[in-house]
N, C-alpha and C positions, 0 to 999 in steps of 0.2 A: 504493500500500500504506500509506504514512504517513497518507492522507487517511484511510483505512478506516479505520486503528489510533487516527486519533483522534477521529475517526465514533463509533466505538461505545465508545472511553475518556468521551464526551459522552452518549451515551446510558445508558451506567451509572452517571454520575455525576447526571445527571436524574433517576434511577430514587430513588436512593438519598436523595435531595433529597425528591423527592416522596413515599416512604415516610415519611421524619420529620416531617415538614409535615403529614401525614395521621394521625399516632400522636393516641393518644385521651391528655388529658391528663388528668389525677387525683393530687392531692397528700393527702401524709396530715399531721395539726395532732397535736400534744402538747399538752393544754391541763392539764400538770400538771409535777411536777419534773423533769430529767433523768439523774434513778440511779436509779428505782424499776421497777416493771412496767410501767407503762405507756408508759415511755421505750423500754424495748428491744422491746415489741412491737411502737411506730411503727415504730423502724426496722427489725424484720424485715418488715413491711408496707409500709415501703418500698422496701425493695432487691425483694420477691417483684413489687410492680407493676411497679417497672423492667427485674426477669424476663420478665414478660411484654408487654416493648414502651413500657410508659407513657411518655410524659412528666412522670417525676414528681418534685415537689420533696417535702422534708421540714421543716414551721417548727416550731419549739417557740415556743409562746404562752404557758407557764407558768403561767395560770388562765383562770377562767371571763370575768372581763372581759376581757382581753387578747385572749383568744380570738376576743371579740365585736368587737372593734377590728379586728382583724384581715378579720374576715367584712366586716365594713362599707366596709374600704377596699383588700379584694381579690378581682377577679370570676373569679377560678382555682377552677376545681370541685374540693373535700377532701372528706376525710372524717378523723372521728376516735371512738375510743372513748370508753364513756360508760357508767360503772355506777349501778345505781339509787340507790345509797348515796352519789357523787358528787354525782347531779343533785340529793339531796335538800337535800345540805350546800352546796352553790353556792346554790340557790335560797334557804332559810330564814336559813343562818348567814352566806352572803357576799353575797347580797342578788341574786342574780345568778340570771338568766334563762338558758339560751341561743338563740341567734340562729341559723338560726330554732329556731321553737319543736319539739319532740320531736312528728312526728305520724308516721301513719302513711305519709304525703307524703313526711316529710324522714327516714324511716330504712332505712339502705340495707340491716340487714340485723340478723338477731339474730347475735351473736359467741362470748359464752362463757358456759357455769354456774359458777362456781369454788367448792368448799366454802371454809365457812370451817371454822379450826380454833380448839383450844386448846395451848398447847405451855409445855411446863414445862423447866429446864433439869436435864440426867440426875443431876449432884450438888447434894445428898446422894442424894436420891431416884429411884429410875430404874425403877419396876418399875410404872409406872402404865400398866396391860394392859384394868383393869376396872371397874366401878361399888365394887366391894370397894377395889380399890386406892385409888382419886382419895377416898373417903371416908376413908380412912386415913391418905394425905396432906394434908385439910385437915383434919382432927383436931391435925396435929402443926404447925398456923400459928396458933395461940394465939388464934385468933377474927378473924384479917384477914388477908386474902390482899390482895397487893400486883398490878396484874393492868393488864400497860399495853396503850393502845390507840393509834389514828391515826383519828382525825374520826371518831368516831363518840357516836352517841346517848348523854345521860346516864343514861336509865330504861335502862340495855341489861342490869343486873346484878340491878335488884330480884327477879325472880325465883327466880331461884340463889340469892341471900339468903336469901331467906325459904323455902326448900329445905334449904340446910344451916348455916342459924343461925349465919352469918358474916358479918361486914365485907368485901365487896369492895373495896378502895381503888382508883379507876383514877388510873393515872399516863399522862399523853399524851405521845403522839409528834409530832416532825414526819413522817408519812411512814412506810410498813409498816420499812421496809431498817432505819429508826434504831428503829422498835421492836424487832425482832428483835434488836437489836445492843444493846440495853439489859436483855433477856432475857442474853444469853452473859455481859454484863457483871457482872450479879446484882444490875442497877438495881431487878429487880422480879422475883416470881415464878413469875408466870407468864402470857401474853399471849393475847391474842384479835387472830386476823391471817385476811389469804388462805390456802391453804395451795398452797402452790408447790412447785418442785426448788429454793427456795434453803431456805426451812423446811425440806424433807425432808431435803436433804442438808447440813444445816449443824450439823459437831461438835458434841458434847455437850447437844444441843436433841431434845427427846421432844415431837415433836407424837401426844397420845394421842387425840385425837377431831378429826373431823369430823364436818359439816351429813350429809353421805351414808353415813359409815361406808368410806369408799374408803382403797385401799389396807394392808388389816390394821386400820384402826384404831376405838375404839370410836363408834356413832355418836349425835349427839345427842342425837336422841329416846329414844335407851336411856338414856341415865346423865339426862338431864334431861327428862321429862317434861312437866313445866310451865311450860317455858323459853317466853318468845315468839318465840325467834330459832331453836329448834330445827331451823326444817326451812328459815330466810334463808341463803340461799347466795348469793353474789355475781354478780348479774346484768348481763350489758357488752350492750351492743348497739354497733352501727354509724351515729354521723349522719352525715348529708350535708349538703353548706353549697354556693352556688353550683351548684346541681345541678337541669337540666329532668329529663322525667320520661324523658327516652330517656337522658342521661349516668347517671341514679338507675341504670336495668337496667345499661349498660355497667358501673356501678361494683358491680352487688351480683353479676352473672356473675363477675368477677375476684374478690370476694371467697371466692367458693362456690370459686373454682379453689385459689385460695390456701390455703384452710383443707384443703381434701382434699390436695395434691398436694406445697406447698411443703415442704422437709425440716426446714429450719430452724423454721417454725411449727408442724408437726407434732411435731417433736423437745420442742420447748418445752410443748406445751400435755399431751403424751404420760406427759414425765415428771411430772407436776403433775397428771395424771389429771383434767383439765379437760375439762366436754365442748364441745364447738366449734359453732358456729351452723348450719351443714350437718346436723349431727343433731339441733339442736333443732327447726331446722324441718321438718326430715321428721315430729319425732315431734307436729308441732300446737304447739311453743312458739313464741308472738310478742312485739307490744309490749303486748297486758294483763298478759302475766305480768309482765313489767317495772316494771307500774304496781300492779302487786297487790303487788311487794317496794317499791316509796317508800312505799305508806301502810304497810309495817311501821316502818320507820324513822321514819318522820312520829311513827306513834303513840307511838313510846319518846322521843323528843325531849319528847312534853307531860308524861311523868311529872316 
């Protein structure tokens, strides 16, 4: 009896062995800060593939070269997000390629749409509902609106200028979180960001428009017509790094599963009225559209 009991105490513990030895491996990279969005979506991306079996580690690489360092001296198949507004600021302003190159080879999958927004802080002014309102409020900013951002294009304002015969001053950020946080502070008056559940729900902040018009609010193309960034929304996709083209499906299946099913990333992209790459690609979005948002950013960089 003892022999049996440890007969097959040996055979479950072979089993068990041989299950993890056999798990599909897939790690996910941060190749940016780690307090912002794109920090905690790693890690909900990470703990949903170790939901589902992976063996998966999580590094933060904190930029585009680091990231590349990393690819170069480790043969662990990742992946990590990557908006077109990133890839345009890594390549032009930090000189910086990534590794490999964005093709339709190495992207394992399209991620997210994100409006962007405008948000003002609610005092003095809090009733900014309409094209009447937001015109009534820069009326009363004496010809310059103070208007902070996070890596983005210079030309991004001429527009709007020349719409409503005002100075926009941008003031930068490090990072969306510390612009936000310069808005409450009343470092500036009003900000061009993501628009997320930390904009939406953070005290005394009026985000009044979005790129879509989502969630009640007014949307860009209405109040700004001739804007070039009207209808630029935040475009992520999925790369892959260390990846054949059978771990590529293995990793873009787990993602399709993750985006539909995980609670935690659906919780997150849900409140944030983001749409998710599962419905992009149903509805025909890939990596042109992707590339059709870098040459908008491209083109506001040369003004």
């Amino acid at each position: 009896m003892n022999l049996l009991k440890k007969t097959s105490a040996l055979a479950v513990a072979l089993t068990i062995t041989s299950f993890s030895a056999s798990a599909d491996q897939l790690d996910i990279i941060v190749p940016s800060g780690n307090t912002g969005n794109s920090w905690k979506q790693g890690v909900m991306f990470h703990k949903a593939l170790q939901s589902q079996g992976f063996d998966s580690e999580l590094h933060w690489t904190k930029n585009c070269h680091t990231n590349n360092k990393w690819v170069k001296n480790n043969n662990r198949a990742a992946m990590y997000l990557i908006s077109a507004n990133k890839f345009k600021s890594d390549k032009f302003r930090k000189k910086c390629d990534p590794n490999p190159a964005i093709t339709e080879d190495s992207t394992v999958s399209m991620l997210f749409l994100r409006s962007m927004t405008l948000c003002v802080a609610k005092k003095p002014f809090n009733n900014i509902n309409s094209k009447a309102d937001f015109e009534k409020w820069i009326k009363g900013k004496g010809g310059k609106i103070n208007i902070g951002v996070s890596d983005y294009p210079q030309g991004m304002f001429i527009d709007l200028e020349k719409q409503f015969n005002v100075k926009f001053n941008r003031v930068d950020f490090s990072g969306s979180s510390k612009t936000l946080k310069g808005l409450v502070a009343g470092d500036v008056d009003m900000i061009y960001t993501g628009y997320t559940a930390r904009e939406i729900n953070t005290p005394g902040v009026n985000c009044f428009a979005t790129t879509a018009g989502v969630n009640g609010t007014e949307k860009f193309a209405d109040l700004f017509p001739n804007w070039k960034l009207k209808d630029v929304a935040t475009y992520a996709i999925m790369q892959g790094v260390n990846m054949d083209s059978k771990q590529k499906a293995v990793a873009k299946n787990a993602m399709m599963k993750m985006l539909k099913e995980d609670a935690d990333l659906k919780a997150y992209y849900g409140k944030s009225h983001i749409l998710t790459g599962d419905i992009m690609e149903a509805n025909g979005m890939g990596l042109k559209n992707f590339w059709n948002i870098v040459d908008v950013w491209i083109s506001l960089d040369k003004k």
